[in-house]
ZAVEXMI-349208 format. One line per 8 residues: number of its first residue (from 1); their letters; for each residue x, y, z of N, C-alpha, C. Coordinates in nm, 4 decimals, padded with zeros to 6 digits. Last residue first. Example, Ala and Ser with C-alpha at 12.3 -4.5 7.8 and 13.67 -1.06 7.14 Angstrom:
2	sa	01.2850,-00.2250,00.7080,01.3670,-00.1060,00.7140,01.2900,00.0030,00.7870 ~ 01.3190,-00.5690,00.7800,01.2300,-00.4500,00.7800,01.3200,-00.3300,00.7800
REM end
This chain:
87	xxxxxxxx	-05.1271,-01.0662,-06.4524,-05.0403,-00.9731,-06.5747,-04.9234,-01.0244,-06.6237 ~ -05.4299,-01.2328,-06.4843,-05.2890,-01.2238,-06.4187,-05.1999,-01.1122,-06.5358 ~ -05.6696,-01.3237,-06.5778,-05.6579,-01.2113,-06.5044,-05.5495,-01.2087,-06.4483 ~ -05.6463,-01.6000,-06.6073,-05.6964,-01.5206,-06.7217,-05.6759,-01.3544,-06.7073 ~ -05.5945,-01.7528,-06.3640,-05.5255,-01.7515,-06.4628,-05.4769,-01.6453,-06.5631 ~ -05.7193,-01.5899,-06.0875,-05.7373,-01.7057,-06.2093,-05.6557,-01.6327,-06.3112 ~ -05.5627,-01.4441,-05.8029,-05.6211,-01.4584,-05.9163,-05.6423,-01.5562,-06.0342 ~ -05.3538,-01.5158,-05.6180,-05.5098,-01.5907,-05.5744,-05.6099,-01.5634,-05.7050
79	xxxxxxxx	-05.0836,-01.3860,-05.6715,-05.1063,-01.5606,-05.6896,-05.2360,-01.6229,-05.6417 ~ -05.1833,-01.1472,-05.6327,-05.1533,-01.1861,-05.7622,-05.1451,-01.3500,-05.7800 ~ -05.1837,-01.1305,-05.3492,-05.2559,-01.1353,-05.4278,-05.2668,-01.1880,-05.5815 ~ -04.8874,-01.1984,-05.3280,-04.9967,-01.3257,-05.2656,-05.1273,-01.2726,-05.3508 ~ -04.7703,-00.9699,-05.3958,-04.7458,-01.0974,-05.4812,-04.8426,-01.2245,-05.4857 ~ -04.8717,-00.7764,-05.2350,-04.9247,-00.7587,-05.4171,-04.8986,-00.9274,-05.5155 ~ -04.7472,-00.8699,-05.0254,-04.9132,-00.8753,-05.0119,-04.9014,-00.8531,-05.1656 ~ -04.4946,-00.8117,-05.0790,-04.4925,-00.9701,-05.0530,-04.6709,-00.9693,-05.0422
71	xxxxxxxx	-04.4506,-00.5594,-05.1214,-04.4542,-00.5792,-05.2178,-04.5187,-00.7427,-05.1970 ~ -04.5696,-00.4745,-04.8137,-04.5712,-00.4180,-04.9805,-04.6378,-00.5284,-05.1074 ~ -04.3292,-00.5844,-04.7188,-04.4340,-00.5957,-04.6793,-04.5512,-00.5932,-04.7979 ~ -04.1044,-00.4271,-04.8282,-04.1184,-00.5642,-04.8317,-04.2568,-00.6281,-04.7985 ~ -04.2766,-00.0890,-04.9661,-04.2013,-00.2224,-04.8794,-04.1629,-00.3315,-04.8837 ~ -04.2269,00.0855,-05.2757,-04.2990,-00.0443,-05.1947,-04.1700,-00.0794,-05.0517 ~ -04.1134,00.4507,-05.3156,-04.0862,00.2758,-05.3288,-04.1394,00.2415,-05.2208 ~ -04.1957,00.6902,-05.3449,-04.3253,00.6141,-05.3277,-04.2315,00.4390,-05.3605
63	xxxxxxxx	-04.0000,00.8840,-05.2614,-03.9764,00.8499,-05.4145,-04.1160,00.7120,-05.4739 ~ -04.0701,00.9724,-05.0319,-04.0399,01.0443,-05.1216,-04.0615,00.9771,-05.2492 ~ -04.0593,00.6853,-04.8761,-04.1351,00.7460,-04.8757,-04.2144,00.8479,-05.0128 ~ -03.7979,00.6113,-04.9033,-03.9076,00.5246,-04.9409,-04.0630,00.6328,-04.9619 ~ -03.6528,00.7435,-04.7353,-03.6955,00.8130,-04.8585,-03.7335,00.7350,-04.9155 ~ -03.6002,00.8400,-04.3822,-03.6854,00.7297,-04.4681,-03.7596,00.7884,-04.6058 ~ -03.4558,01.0126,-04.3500,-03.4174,00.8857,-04.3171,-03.5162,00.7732,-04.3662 ~ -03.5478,01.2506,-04.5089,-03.4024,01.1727,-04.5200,-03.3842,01.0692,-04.4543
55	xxxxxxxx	-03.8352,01.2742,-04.3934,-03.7909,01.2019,-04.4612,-03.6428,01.2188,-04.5362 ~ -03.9760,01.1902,-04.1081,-03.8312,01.2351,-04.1406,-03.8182,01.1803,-04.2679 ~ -04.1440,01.0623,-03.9926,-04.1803,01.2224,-04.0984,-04.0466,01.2073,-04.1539 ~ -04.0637,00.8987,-03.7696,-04.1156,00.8799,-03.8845,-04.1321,00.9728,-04.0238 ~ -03.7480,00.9628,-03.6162,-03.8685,01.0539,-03.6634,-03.9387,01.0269,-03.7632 ~ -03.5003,00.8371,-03.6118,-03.6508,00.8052,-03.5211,-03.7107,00.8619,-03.5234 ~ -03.3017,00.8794,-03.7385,-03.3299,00.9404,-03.6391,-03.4614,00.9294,-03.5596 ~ -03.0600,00.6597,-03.8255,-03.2280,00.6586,-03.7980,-03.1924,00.7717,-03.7282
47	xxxxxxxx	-02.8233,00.4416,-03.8849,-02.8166,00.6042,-03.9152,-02.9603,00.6402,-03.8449 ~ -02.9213,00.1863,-03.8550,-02.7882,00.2700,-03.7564,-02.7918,00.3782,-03.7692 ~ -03.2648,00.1302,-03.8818,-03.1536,00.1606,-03.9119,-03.0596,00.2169,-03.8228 ~ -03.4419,-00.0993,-03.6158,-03.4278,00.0207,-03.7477,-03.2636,00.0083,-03.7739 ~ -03.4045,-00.3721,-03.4817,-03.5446,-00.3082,-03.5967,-03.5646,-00.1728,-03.6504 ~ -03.1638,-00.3380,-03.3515,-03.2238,-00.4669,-03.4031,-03.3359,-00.4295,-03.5480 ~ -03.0380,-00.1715,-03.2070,-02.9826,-00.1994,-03.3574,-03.0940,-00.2873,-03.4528 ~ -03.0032,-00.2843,-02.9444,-03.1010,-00.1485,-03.0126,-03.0792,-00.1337,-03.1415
39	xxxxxxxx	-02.8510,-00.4561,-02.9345,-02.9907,-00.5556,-02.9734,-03.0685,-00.4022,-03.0225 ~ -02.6278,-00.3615,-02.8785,-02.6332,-00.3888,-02.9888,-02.8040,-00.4739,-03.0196 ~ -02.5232,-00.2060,-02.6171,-02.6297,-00.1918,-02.6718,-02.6437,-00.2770,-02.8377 ~ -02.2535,-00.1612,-02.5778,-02.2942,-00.2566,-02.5325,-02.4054,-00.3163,-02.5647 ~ -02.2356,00.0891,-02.7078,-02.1386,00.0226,-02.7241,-02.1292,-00.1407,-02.6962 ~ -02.4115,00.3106,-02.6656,-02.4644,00.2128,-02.7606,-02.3289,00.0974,-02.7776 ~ -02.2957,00.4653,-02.4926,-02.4029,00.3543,-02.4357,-02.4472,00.2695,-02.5077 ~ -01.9464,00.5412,-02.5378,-02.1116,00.5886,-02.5889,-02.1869,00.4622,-02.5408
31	xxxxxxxx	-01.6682,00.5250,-02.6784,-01.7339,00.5691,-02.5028,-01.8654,00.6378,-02.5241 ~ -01.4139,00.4036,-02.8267,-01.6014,00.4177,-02.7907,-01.6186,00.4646,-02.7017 ~ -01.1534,00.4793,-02.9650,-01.1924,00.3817,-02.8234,-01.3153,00.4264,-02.8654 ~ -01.0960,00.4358,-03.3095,-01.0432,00.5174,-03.2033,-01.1508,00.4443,-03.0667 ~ -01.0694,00.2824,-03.5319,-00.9567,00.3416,-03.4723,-00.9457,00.4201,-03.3878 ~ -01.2457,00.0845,-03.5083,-01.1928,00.0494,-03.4592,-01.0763,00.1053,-03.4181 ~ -01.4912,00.3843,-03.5117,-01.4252,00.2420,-03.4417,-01.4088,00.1281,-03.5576 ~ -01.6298,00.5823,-03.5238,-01.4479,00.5538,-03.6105,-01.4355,00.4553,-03.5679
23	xxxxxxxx	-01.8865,00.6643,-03.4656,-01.7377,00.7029,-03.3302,-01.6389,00.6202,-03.4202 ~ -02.0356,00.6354,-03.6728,-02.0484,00.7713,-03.5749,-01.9086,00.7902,-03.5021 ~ -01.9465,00.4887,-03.8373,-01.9428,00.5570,-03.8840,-01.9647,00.6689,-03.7909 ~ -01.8671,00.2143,-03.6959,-01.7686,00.2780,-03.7760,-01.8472,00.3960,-03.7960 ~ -02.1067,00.1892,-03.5350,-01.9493,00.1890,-03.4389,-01.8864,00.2601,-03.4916 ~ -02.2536,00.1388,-03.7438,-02.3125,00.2471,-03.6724,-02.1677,00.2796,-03.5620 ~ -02.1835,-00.1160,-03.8339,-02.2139,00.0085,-03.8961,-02.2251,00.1492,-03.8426 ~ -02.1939,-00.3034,-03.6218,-02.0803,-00.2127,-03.6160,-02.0671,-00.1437,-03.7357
15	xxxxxxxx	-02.5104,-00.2655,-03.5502,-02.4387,-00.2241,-03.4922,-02.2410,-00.1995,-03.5145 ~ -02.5784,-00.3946,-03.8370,-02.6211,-00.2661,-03.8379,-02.5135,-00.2193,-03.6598 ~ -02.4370,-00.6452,-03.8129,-02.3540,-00.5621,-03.8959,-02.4347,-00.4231,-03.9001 ~ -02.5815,-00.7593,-03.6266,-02.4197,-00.7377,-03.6242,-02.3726,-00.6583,-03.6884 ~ -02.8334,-00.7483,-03.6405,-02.8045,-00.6780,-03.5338,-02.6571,-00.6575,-03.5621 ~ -02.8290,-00.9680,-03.8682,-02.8318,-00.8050,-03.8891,-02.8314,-00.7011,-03.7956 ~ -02.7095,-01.1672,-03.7422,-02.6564,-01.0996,-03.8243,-02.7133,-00.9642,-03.8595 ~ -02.9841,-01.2471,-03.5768,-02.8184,-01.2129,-03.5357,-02.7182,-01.0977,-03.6047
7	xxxxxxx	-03.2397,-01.2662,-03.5900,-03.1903,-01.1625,-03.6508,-03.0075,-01.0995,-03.6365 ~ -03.2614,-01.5189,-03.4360,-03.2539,-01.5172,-03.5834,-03.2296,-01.3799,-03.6720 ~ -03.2646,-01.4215,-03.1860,-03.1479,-01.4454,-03.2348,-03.1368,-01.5009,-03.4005 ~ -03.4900,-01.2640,-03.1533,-03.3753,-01.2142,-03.1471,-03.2160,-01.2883,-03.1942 ~ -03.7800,-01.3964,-03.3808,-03.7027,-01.3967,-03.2581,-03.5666,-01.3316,-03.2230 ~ -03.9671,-01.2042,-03.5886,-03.8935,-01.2314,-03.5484,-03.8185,-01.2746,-03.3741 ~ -04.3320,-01.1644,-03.5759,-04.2103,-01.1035,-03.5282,-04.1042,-01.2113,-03.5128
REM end
């Protein structure tokens, strides 16, 4: 797991993703709890509804695309095979 502040940037720009597209900000004031809240940003998406099943929010799913996770175990495997057996 990541430490919180090495994920700076993506707390930054998933929280004022989520500023601009739910409440318009910067053109109009905020008045929502997530305003201060930007570390809740940290490990999902701004849009999320937090329903794993859900799949419009997670269409990785649907369409069977790999994770990062995924894909970074198929690679380590692939780099413990001999030579002869690689694709």
């Amino acid at each position: 797991m990541k430490r919180y502040h090495e994920e700076r940037a993506r707390i930054r720009s998933e929280h004022r993703f989520h500023l601009r597209y739910l409440h318009h900000w910067p053109k109009e004031p905020v008045d929502c709890e997530c305003e201060l809240q930007a570390g809740r940003f940290r490990k999902k998406k701004a849009l999320d509804c937090g329903k794993t099943a859900c799949l419009l929010c997670h269409y990785e799913k649907i369409f069977g695309i790999a994770s990062f996770q995924e894909r970074l175990r198929l690679l380590r495997a692939k780099d413990w095979l001999p030579p002869n057996d690689r694709e």
